[in-house]
Every structure is written in C-alpha cells, then in structure tokens.
C-alpha positions as semicolon CSV with decimal commas, in nm:
position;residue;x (nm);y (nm);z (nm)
1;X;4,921;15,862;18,220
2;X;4,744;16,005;18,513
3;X;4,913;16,220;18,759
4;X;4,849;16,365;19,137
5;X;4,558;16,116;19,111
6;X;4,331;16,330;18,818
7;X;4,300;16,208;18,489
8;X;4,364;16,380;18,158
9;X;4,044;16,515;18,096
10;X;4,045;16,683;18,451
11;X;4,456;16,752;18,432
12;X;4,281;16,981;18,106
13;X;4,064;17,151;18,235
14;X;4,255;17,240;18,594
15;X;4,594;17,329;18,332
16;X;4,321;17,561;18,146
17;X;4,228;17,742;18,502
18;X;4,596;17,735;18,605
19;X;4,701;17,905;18,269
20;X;4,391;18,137;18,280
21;X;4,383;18,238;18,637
22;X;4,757;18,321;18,608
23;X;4,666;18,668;18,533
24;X;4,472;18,713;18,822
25;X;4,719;18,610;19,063
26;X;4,996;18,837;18,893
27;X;4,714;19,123;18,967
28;X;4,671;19,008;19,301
29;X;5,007;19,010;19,374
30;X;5,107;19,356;19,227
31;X;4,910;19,527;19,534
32;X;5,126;19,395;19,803
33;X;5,408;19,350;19,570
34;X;5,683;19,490;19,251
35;X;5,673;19,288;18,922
36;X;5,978;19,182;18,972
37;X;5,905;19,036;19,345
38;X;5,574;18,875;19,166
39;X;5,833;18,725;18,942
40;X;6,098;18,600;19,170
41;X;5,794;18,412;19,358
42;X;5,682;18,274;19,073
43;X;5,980;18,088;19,012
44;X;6,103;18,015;19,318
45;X;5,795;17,841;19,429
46;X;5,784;17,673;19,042
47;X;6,121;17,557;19,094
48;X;6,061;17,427;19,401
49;X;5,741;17,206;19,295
50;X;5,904;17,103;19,009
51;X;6,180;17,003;19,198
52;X;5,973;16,728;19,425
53;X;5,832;16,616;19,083
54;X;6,166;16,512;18,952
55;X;6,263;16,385;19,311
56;X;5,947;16,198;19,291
57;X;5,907;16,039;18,985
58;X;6,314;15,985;19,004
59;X;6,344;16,201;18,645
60;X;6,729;16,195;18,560
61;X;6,821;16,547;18,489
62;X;7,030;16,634;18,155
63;X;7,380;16,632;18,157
64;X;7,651;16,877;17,965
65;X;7,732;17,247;17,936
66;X;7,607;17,291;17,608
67;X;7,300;17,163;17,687
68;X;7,204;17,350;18,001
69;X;7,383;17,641;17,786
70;X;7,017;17,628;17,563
71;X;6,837;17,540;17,867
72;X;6,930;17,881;18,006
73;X;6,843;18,044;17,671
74;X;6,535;17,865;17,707
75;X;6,469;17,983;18,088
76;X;6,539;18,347;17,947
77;X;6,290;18,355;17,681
78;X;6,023;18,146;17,823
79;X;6,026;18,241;18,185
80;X;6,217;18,542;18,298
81;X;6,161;18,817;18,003
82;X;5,798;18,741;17,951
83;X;5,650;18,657;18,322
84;X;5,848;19,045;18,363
85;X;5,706;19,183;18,063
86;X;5,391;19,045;18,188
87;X;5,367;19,150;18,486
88;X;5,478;19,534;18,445
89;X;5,209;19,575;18,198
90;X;4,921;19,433;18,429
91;X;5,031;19,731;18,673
92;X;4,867;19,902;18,397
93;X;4,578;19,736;18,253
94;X;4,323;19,445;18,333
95;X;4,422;19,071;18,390
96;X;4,116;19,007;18,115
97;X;4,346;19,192;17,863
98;X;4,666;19,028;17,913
99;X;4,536;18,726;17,895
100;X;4,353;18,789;17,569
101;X;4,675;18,924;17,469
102;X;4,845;18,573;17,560
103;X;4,607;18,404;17,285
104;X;4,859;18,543;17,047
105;X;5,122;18,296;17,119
106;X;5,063;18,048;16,882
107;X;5,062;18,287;16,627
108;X;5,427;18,480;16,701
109;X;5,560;18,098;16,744
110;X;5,422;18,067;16,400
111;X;5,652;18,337;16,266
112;X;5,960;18,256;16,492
113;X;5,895;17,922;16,343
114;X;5,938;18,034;15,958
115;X;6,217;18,251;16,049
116;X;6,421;18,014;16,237
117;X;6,369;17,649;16,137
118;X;6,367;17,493;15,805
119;X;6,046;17,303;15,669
120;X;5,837;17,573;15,863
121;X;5,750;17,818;15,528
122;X;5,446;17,995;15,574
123;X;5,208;17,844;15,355
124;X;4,872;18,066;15,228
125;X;4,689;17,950;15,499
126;X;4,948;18,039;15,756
127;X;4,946;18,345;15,616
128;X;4,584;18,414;15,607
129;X;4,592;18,286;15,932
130;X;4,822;18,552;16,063
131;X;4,656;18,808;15,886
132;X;4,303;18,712;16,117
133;X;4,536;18,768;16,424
134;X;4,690;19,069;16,314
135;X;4,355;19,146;16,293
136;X;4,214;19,055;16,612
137;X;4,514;19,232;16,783
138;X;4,459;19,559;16,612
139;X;4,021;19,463;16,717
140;X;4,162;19,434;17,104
141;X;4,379;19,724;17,057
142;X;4,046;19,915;16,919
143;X;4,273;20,131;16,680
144;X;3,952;20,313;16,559
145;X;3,912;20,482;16,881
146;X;4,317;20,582;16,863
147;X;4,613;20,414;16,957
148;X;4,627;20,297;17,319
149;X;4,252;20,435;17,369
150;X;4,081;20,267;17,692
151;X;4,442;20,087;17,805
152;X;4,799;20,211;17,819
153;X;4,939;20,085;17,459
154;X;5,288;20,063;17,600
155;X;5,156;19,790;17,818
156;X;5,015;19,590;17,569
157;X;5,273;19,641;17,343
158;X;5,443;19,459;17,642
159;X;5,220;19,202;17,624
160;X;5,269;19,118;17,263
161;X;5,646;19,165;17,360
162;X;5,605;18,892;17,620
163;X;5,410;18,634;17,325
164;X;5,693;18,725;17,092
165;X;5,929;18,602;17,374
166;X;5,741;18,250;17,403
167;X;5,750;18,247;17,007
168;X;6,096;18,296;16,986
169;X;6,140;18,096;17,288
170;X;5,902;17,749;17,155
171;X;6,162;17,759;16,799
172;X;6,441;17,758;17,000
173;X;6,356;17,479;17,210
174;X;6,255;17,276;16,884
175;X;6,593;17,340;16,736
176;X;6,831;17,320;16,990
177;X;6,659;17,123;17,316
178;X;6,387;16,870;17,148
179;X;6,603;16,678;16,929
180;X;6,764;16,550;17,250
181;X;6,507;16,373;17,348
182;X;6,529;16,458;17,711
183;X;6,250;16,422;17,956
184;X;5,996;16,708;17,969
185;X;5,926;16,749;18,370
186;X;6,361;16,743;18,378
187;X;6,436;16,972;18,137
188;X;6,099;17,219;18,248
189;X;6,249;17,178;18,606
190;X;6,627;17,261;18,495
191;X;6,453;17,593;18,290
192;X;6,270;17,734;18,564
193;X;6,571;17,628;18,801
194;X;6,829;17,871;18,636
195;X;6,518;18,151;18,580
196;X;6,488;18,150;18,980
197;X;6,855;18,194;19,015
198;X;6,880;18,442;18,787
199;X;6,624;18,645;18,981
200;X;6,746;18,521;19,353
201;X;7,072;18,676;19,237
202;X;6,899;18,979;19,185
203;X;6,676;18,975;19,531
204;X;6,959;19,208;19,640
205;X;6,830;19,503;19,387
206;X;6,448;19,373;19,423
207;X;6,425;19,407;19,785
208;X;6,514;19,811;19,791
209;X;6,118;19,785;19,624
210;X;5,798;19,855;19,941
211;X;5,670;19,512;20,011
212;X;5,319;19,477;20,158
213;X;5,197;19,104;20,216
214;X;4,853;19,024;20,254
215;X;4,663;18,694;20,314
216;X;4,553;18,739;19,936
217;X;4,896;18,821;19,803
218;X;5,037;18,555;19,952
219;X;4,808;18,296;19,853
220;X;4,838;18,470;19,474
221;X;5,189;18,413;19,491
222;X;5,156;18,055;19,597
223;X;4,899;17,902;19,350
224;X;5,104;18,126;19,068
225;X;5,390;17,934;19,166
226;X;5,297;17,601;19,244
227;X;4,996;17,544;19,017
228;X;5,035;17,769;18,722
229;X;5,412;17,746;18,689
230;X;5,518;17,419;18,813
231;X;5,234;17,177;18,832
232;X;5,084;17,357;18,493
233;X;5,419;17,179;18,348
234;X;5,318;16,839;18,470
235;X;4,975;16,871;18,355
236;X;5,076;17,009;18,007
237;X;5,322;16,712;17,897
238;X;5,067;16,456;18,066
239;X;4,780;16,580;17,825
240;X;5,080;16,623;17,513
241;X;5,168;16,269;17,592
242;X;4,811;16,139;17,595
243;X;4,643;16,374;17,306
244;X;4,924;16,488;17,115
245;X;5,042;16,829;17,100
246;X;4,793;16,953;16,860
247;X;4,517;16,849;17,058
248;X;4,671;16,959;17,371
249;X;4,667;17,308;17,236
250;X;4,298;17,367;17,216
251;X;4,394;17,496;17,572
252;X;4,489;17,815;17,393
253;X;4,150;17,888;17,316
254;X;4,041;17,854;17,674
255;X;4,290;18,066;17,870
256;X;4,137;18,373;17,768
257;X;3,782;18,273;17,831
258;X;3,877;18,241;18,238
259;X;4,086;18,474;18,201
260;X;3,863;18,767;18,138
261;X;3,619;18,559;18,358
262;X;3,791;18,598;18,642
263;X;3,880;18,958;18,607
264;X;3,494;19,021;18,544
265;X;3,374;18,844;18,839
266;X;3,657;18,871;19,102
267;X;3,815;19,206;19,021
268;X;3,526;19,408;18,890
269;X;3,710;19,480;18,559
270;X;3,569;19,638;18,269
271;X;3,552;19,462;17,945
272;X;3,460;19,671;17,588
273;X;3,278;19,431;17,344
274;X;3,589;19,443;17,070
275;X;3,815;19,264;17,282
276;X;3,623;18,949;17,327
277;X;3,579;18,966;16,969
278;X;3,922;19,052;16,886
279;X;4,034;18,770;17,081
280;X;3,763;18,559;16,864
281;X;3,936;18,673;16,542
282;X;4,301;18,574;16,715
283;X;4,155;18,177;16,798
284;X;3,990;18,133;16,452
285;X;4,323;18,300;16,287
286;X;4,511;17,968;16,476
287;X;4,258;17,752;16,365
288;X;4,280;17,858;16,018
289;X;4,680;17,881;15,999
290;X;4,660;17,481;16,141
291;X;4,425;17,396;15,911
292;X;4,145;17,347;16,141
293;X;3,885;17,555;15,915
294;X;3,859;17,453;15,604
295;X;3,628;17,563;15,314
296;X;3,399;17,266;15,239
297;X;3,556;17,109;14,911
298;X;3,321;17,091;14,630
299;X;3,226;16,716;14,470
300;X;3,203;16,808;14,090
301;X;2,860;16,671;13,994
302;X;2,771;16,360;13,851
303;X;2,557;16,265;13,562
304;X;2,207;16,102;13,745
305;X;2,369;16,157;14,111
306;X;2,185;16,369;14,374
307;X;2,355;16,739;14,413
C-alpha cells in the first residue's frame, strides 16, 4: 500500500525521522512554550491531520460506548500521560536522552504484556532480554558516577515513566481494542481525538502559563503535530500492513540514532560515551527477548563428515 505518494521503504525511513526528530521539536517548543501547551499542540494538530485522513480515505469510525470507553483509556496512556511526562522532563535534560530513553518501550510492553495478557509468560530469553535493558538503562543512567549524575534523575525517571505508559498502554489495546478488528487510521484518529479534548478542556488552566512564539516554535509545533503524531500513524500501519509488525519494529532501533543526531548537530548537546552504549545494550536486550540473537546451535559431529 503506498500512501501520500512514497512507498514503504521511504514511508520507513521518513516514520524513523518523524519518531526521532520528535524530541527535537518538543525541545524546540519548550522555549517559546509550557509542556503542557507543547502537548495540547501536539494533539490538536494530530487530530486534525488524522482527521482529513479518515475524511479522505472515507475510514468508517467505530461505533459504541464501550468501545470508545477503551479508546479513551487508550488516548490516556498512549498520548496524554506520556507526550506530558515527556515533555516536562526534556525541560530538564537533552532531546538525545529522551529519546534513548524511548528505546525502552518495547521492553516495559514486554512486562505489561506478561502481567496483563495470557500466553505472554516471560520465557528465559525474555528474561535475559530484560535483564540487557535493565542494564542499558542503569549504563544511560551512569549509576557509577551516582544517581542522577550529568542529568536530573527525576526527569528520566519521567522518561521511563512515559515508556511504562506506552507498555501499559500497547497490552491494553491488544486486549480490549485489537480483537475488534477495527481500522487502524479510525481508531488512531478517535485516540488522539479524545486526547486533544481532554487537553482543549484544559486550555482554560494552560493559558495562565507565558507564551512566547517564534518562527521556530511554531514550525516545531507543526511538524510535531502533523508529521510525528498524525501522519507517523499513517506511515506506521502502512509499513505493519506491508512488513508485518515485527519487521516494522526495527524502527525502534533507529529513533534513537536521529534522535541524539539531531540534538548533536542542531542543538549543540552533549553526549557522554555510556549512553550511546547503554542504549546499544537496550536494542540488543529487544533483539534477544524476540529471539533475534541466537547462539549458533551446534551440529553434533559425524563419523567421516567435515567439522
């Protein structure tokens, strides 16, 4: 399936600069702006795209209270309570960080997986899996130089806060919204819908906050918005449809990369040598926990056969 004219290869790589260059914008935005204004642009404008996709493509929306019940559960945990979470914590350190933070995702869905749904035990390479992220977290956190040492720990506490919340958010979603079968650009429209209300309801208590637009902010706001909220959807269940979702998640691995690119090269931020490799350690702890890296299994020797 192509859409807006690219095809999946290049809908990959732009959802892997959308996703990565998300941070950037938030950072961006936070000098002309509150977290919770970055926020309420973010889905406004999402909600808006998304909406001329489902006007477009003529997407019938779902139907029922119980169902847009979940959706809104969904809209909570996937949208609102992270994108705040974060947000608040880039006020405090780099864009590179947080989004070498977000690599952790796949692992905390991992665990809300186990938890929550049945068939999803943790299996011993799950759990070594995990135990390489744990490991790369506590290698970004640099806990030999002391807790919280070269970046504000509460903040990336936050961050892990706001990975827990996709986890969390990702098994919910499997339980209670995928076995409905309803279409992906609908149902992503409907969640980001109801996470804009929620915070144009609260554009009362938002706009006592200083607001200070700038040709940058402004622009910030827009491609976090349009591209890396509501086209970023598109893309995503274009390249799911066409490559399957495992596939489709090697994207994971690449958010980080232009993430801390970006902050490097456009923002002049610094970047200590253990989180690059602690993010390394979080990536091949996913691969490992999906069975991606595998010990080479040995052939037992035969008698006159080469070794």
């Amino acid at each position: 399936m192509k859409a807006a004219g690219f095809g999946i290869p290049a809908q990959f790589a732009l959802l892997s600069l959308a996703w990565g260059s998300s941070f950037l914008f938030i950072k961006v935005g936070l000098t002309g702006l509150s977290p919770a204004q970055v926020v309420w642009a973010r889905m406004v404008l999402g909600a808006l795209t998304l909406a001329v996709v489902v006007v477009v493509r003529r997407r019938p929306l779902p139907r029922g209270r119980v169902i847009w019940g979940h959706l809104a559960v969904v809209a909570l945990l996937l949208c609102v309570v992270p994108f705040l979470l974060f947000a608040w914590a880039e006020q405090h350190i780099s864009s590179g960080l947080a989004s070498i933070f977000n690599a952790t995702t796949p692992l905390l869905t991992m665990i809300a997986g186990a938890v929550a749904l049945r068939g999803e035990r943790l299996t011993r390479a799950k759990v070594l899996g995990l135990l390489l992220g744990f490991a790369g977290v506590l290698t970004i956190v640099g806990v030999w130089r002391g807790l919280g040492a070269g970046g504000d720990l509460t903040a990336q506490l936050a961050c892990l806060g706001a990975t827990t919340s996709y986890g969390v958010a990702f098994g919910y979603l499997r339980r209670f919204v995928s076995p409905h079968g309803f279409d992906a650009p609908a149902h992503a429209f409907v969640q980001v819908l109801i996470g804009a209300a929620v915070l144009v309801a609260l554009t009362p208590t938002l706009a006592g906050a200083p607001v200070h637009l700038t040709g940058p902010v402004v622009w910030s706001m827009v491609a976090l918005g349009v591209l890396s909220t509501g086209l970023a959807y598109v893309w995503n269940n274009n390249i799911v449809a066409a490559w399957g979702a495992a596939n489709a998640a090697a994207v994971t691995y690449l958010t980080p990369v232009v993430g801390v690119l970006l902050g490097v090269l456009l923002l002049g931020e610094p970047l200590s040598w253990h989180q690059p490799a602690g993010a390394l350690l979080v990536i091949a702890g996913i691969l490992v926990a999906h069975g991606r890296l595998r010990p080479a299994a040995r052939t037992p020797a035969r008698s006159g056969a080469e070794p």
